[in-house]
N, CA, C and O of each residue as an XYZ file, in Angstrom:
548
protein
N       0.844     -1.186      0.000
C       0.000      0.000      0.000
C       0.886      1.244      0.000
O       1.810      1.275      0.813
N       0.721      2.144     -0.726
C       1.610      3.332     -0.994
C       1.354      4.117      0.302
O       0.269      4.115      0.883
N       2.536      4.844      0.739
C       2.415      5.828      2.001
C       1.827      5.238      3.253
O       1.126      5.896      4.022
N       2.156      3.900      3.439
C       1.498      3.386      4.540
C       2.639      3.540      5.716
O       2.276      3.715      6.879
N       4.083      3.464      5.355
C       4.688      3.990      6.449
C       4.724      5.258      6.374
O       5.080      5.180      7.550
N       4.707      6.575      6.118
C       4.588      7.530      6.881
C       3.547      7.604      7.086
O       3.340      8.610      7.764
N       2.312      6.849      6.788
C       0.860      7.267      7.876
C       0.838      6.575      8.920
O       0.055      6.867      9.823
N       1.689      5.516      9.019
C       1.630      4.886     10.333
C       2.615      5.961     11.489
O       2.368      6.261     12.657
N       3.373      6.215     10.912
C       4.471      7.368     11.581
C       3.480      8.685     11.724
O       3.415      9.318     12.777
N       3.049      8.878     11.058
C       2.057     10.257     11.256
C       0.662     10.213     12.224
O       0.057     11.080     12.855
N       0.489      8.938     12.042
C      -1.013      8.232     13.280
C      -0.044      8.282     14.468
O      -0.200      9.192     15.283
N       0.802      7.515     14.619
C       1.698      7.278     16.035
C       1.781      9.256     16.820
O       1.337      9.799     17.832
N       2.552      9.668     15.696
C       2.178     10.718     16.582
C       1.510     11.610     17.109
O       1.923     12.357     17.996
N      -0.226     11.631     16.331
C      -1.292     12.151     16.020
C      -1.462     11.618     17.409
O      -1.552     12.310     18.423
N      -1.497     10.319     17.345
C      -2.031      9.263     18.537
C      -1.792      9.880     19.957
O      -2.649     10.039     20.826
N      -0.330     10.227     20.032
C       0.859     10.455     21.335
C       0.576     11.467     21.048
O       1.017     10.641     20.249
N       0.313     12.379     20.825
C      -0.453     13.720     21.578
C      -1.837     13.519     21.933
O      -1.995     13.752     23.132
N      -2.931     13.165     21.328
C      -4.001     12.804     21.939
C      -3.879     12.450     23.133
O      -4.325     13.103     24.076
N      -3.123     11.132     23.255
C      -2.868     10.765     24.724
C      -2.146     11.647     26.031
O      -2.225     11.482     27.249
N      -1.547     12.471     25.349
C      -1.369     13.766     26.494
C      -2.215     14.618     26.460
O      -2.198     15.129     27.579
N      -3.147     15.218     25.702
C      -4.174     15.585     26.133
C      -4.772     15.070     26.742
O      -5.098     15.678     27.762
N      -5.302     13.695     26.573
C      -5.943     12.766     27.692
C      -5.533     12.971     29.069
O      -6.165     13.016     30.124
N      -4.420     13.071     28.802
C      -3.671     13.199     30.351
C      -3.918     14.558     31.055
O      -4.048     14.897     32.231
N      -3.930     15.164     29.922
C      -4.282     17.171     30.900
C      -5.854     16.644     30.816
O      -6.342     16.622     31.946
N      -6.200     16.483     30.431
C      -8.109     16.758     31.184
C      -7.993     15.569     32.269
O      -9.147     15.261     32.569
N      -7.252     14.937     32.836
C      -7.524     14.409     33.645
C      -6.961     14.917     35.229
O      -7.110     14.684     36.429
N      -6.203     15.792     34.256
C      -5.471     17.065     35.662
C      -4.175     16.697     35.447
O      -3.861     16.536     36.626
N      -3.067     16.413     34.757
C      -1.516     16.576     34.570
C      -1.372     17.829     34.520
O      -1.929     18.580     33.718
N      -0.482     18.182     35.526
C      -0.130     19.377     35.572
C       0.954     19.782     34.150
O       2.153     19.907     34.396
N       0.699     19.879     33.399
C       1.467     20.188     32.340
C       1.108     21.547     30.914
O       1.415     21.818     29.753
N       0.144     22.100     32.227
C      -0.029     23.189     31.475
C       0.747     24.216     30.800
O       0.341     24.833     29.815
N       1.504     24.326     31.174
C       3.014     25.404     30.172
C       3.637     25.156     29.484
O       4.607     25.759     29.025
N       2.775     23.229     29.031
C       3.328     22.519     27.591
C       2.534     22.582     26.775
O       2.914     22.145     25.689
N       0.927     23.182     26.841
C       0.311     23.563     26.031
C      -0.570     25.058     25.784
O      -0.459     26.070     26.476
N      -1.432     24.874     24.635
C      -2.662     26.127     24.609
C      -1.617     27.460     25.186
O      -1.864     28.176     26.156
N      -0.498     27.536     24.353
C       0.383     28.745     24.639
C       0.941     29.066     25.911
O       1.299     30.168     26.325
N       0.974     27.696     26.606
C       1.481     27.914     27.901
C       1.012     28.999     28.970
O       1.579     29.448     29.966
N      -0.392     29.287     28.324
C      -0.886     30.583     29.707
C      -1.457     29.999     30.939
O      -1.577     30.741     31.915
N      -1.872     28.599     31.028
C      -1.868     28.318     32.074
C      -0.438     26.967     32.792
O      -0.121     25.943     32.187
N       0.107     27.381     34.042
C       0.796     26.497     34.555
C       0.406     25.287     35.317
O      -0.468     25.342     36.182
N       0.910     24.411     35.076
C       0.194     23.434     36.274
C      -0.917     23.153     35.817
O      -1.152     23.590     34.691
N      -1.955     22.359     36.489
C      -3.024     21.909     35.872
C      -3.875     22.821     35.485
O      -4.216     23.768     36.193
N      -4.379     22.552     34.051
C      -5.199     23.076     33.095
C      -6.731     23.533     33.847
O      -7.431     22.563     34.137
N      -7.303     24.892     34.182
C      -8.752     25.004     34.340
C      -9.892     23.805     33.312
O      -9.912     23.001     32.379
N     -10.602     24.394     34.234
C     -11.855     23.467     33.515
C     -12.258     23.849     31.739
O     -12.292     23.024     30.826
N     -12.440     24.847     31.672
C     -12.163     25.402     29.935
C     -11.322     25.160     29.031
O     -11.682     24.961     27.871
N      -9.954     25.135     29.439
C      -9.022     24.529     28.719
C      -8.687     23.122     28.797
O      -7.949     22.610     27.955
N      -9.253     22.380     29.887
C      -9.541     20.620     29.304
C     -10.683     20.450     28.391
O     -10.832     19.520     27.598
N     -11.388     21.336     28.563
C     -12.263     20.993     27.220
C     -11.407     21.065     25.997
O     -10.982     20.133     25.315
N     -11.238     22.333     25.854
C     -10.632     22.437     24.420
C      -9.651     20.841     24.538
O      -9.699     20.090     23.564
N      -8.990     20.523     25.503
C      -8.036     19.554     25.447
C      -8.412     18.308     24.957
O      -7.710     17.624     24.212
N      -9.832     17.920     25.490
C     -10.221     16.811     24.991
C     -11.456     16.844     23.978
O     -12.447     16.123     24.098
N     -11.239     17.862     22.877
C     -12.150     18.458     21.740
C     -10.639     18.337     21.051
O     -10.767     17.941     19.893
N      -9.455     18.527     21.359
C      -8.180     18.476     20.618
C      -7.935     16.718     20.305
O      -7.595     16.162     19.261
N      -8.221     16.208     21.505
C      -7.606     14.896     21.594
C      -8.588     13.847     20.538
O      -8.162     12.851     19.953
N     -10.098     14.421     20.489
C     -11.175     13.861     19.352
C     -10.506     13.839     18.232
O     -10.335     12.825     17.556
N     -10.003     15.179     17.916
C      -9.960     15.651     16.484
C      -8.456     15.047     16.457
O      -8.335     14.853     15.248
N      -7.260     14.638     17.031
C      -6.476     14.078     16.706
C      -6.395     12.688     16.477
O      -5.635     12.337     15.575
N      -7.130     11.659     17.216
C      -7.503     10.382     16.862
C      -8.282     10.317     15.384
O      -8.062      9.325     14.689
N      -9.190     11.357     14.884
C     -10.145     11.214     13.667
C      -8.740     11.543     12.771
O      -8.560     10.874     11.754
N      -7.945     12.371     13.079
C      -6.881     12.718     11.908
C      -6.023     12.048     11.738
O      -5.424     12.123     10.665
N      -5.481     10.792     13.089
C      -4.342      9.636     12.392
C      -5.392      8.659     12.092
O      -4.910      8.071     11.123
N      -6.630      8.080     12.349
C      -7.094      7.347     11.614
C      -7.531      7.687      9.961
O      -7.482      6.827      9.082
N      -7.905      8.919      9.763
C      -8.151      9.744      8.467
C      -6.599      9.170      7.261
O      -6.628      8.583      6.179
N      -5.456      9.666      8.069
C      -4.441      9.816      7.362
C      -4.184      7.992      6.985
O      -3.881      7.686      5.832
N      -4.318      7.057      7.908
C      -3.973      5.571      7.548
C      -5.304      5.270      6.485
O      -5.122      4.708      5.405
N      -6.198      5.569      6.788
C      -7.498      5.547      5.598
C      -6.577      5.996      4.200
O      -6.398      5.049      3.435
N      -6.168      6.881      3.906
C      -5.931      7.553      2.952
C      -4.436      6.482      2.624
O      -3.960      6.372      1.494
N      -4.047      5.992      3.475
C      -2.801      4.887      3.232
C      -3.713      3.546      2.467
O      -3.079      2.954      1.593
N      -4.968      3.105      2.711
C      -5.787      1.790      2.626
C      -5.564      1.258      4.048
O      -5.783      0.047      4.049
N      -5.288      1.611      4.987
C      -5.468      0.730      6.676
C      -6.240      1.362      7.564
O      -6.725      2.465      7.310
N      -6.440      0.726      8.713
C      -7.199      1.449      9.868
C      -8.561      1.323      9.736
O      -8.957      1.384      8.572
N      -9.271      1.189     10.463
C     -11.157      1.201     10.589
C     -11.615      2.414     10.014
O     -12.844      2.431     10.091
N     -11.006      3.810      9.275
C     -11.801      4.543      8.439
C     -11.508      4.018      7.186
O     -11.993      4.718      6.296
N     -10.745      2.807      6.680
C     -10.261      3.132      5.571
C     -11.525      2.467      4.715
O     -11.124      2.027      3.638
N     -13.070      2.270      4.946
C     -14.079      1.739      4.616
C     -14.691      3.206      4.596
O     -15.621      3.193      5.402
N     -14.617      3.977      4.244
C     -15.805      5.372      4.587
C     -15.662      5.626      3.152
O     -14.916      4.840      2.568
N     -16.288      6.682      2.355
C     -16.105      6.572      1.533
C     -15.355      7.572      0.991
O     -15.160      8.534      1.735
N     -14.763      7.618     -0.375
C     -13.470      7.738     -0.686
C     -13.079      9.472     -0.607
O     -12.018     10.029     -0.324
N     -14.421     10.025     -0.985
C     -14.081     11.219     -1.182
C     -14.441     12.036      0.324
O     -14.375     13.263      0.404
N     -14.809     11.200      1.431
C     -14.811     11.260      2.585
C     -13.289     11.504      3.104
O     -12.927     12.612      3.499
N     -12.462     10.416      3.072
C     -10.880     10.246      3.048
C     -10.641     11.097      2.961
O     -10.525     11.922      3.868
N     -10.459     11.254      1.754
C      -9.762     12.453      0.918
C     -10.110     13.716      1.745
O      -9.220     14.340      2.323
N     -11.380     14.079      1.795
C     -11.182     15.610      2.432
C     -10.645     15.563      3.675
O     -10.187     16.593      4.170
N     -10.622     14.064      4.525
C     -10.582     14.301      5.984
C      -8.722     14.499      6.182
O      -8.184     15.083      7.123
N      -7.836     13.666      4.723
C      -6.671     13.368      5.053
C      -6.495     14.925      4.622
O      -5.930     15.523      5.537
N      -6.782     15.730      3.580
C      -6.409     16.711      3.017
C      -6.447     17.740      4.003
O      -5.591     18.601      3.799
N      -7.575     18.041      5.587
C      -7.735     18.713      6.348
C      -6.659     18.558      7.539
O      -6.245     19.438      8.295
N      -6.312     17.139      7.491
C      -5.380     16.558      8.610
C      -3.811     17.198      7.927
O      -2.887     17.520      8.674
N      -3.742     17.284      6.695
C      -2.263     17.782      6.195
C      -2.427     19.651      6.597
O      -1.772     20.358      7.362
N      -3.404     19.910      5.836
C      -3.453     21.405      6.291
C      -3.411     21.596      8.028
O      -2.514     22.316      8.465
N      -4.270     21.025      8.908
C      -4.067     21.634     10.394
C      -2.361     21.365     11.187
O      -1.644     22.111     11.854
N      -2.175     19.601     10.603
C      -0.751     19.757     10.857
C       0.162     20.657     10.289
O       1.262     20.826     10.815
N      -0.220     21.335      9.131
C       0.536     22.178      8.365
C       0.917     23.766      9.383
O       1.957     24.277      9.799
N      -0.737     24.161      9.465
C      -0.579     25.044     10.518
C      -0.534     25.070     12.233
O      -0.664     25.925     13.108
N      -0.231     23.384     12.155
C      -0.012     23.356     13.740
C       1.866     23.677     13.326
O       2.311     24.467     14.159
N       2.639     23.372     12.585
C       3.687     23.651     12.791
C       3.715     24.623     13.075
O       4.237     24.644     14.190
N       3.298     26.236     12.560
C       3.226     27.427     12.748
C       3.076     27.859     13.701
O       3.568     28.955     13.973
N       2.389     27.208     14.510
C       1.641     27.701     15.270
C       2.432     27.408     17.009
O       2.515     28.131     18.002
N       2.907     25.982     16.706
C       3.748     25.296     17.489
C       5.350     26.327     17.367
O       5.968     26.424     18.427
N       5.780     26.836     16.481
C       7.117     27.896     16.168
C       6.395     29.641     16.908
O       7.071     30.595     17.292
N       5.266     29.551     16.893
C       5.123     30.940     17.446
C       4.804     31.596     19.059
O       5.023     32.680     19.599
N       3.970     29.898     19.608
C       3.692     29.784     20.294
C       4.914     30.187     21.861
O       5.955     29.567     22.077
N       4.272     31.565     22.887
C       5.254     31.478     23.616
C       5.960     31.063     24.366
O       6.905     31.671     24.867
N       5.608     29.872     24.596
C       5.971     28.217     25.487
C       6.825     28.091     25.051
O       6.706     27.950     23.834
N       8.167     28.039     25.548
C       9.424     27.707     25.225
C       9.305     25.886     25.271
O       9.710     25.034     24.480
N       8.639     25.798     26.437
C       8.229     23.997     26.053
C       7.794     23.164     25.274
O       8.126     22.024     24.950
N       6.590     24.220     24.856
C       6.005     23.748     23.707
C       6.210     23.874     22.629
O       5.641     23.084     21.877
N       7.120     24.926     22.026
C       7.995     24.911     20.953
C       8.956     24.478     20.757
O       9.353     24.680     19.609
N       9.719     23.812     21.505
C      10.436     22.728     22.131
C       9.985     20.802     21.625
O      10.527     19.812     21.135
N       8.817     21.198     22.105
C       8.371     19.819     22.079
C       7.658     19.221     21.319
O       7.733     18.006     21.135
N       6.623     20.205     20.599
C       5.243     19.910     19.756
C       5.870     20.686     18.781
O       5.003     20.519     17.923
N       6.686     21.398     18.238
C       6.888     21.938     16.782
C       7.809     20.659     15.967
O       7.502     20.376     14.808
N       8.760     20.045     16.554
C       9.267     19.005     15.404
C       8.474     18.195     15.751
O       8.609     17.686     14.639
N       7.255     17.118     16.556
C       6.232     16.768     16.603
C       5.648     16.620     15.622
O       5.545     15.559     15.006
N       5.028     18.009     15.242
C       4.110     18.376     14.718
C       4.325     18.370     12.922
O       3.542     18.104     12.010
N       5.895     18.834     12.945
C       6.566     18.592     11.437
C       6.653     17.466     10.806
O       6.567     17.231      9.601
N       6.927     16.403     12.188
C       7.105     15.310     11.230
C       5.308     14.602     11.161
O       5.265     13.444     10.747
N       4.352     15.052     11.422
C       3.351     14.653     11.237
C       2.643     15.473     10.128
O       1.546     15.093      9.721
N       3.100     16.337      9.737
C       2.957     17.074      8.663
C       3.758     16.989      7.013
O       3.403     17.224      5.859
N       5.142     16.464      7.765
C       6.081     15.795      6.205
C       5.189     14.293      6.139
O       4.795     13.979      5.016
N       4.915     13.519      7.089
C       4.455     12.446      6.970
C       3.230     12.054      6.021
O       3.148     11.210      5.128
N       1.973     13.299      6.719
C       1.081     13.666      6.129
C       1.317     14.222      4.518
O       0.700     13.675      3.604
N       2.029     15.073      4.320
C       2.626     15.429      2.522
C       2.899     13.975      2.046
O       2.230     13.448      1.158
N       3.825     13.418      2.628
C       4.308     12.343      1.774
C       2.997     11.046      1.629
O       2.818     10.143      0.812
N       2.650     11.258      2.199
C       1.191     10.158      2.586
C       0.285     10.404      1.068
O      -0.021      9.634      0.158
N       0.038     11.906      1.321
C      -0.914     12.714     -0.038
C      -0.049     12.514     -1.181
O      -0.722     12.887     -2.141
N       0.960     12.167     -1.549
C       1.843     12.554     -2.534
C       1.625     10.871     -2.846
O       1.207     10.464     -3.930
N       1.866     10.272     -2.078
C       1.761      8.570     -2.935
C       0.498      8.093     -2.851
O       0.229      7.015     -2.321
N      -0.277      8.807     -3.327
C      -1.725      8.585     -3.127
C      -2.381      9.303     -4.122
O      -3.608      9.408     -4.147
N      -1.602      9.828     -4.985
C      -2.462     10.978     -5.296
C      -2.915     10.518     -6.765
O      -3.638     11.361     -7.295
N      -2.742      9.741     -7.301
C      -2.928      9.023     -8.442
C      -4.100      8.085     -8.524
O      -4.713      7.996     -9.587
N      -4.502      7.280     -7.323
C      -5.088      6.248     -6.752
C      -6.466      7.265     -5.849
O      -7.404      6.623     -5.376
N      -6.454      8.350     -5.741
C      -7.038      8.732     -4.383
C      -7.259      8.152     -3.377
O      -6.706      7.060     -3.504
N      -7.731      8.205     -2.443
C      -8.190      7.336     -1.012
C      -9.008      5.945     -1.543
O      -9.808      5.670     -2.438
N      -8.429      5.355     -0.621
C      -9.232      3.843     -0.882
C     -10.998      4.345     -0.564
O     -11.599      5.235      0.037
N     -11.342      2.977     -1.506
C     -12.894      2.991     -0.909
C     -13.687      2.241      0.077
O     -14.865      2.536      0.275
């Protein structure tokens, strides 16, 4: 299957941030590693939401991106489904890099910007051997 290793590399890390979000809405004090580091220590009640509204939308985007490889339980949805979901997952990782480089968290630009790159080269290269074939059906 074309681009199935960098979508597996690009799910893994889609995945491993989800799961630290998981971890801040459950109260990890690791707030000055995310959401621009304005809060320290454990995350208020508002910003675990967003955390686990982040952690949704990152599980739908490494399963999206292995769909768009032919693997994973979306890779049955239909095709032009894929396609927009992997094409949205390349753009947000695109501008999570940005966003992760601007961000004033020295931690989090630290930690989530090459993160975030290689889930974004992963994601390009994923779209790029695919692009002939579009998303499976």
């Amino acid at each position: 299957m074309p681009g199935l290793l960098p979508a597996r590399i690009a799910a893994v890390v889609l995945l491993g941030v989800a799961v630290f979000q998981v971890l801040l809405v459950v109260g990890m004090p690791w707030g000055s590693w995310t959401q621009g580091g304005a809060n320290a220590g454990v995350l208020p009640t508002g910003a675990r939401v967003v955390a686990g509204v982040s952690c949704v939308l990152l599980v739908v985007m490494a399963l999206s991106i292995l769909a768009r490889a032919g693997s994973g339980p979306f890779a049955s949805l239909p095709r032009r489904l894929i396609t927009f979901l992997a094409w949205a997952t390349t753009i947000y990782t695109g501008l999570g890099v940005l966003l992760n480089l601007a961000t004033p968290s020295a931690v989090e630009r630290a930690a989530f910007a090459p993160l975030t790159l290689v889930a974004f080269v992963c994601c390009v290269l994923v779209l790029r051997a695919t692009r002939r074939r579009g998303a499976t059906t």
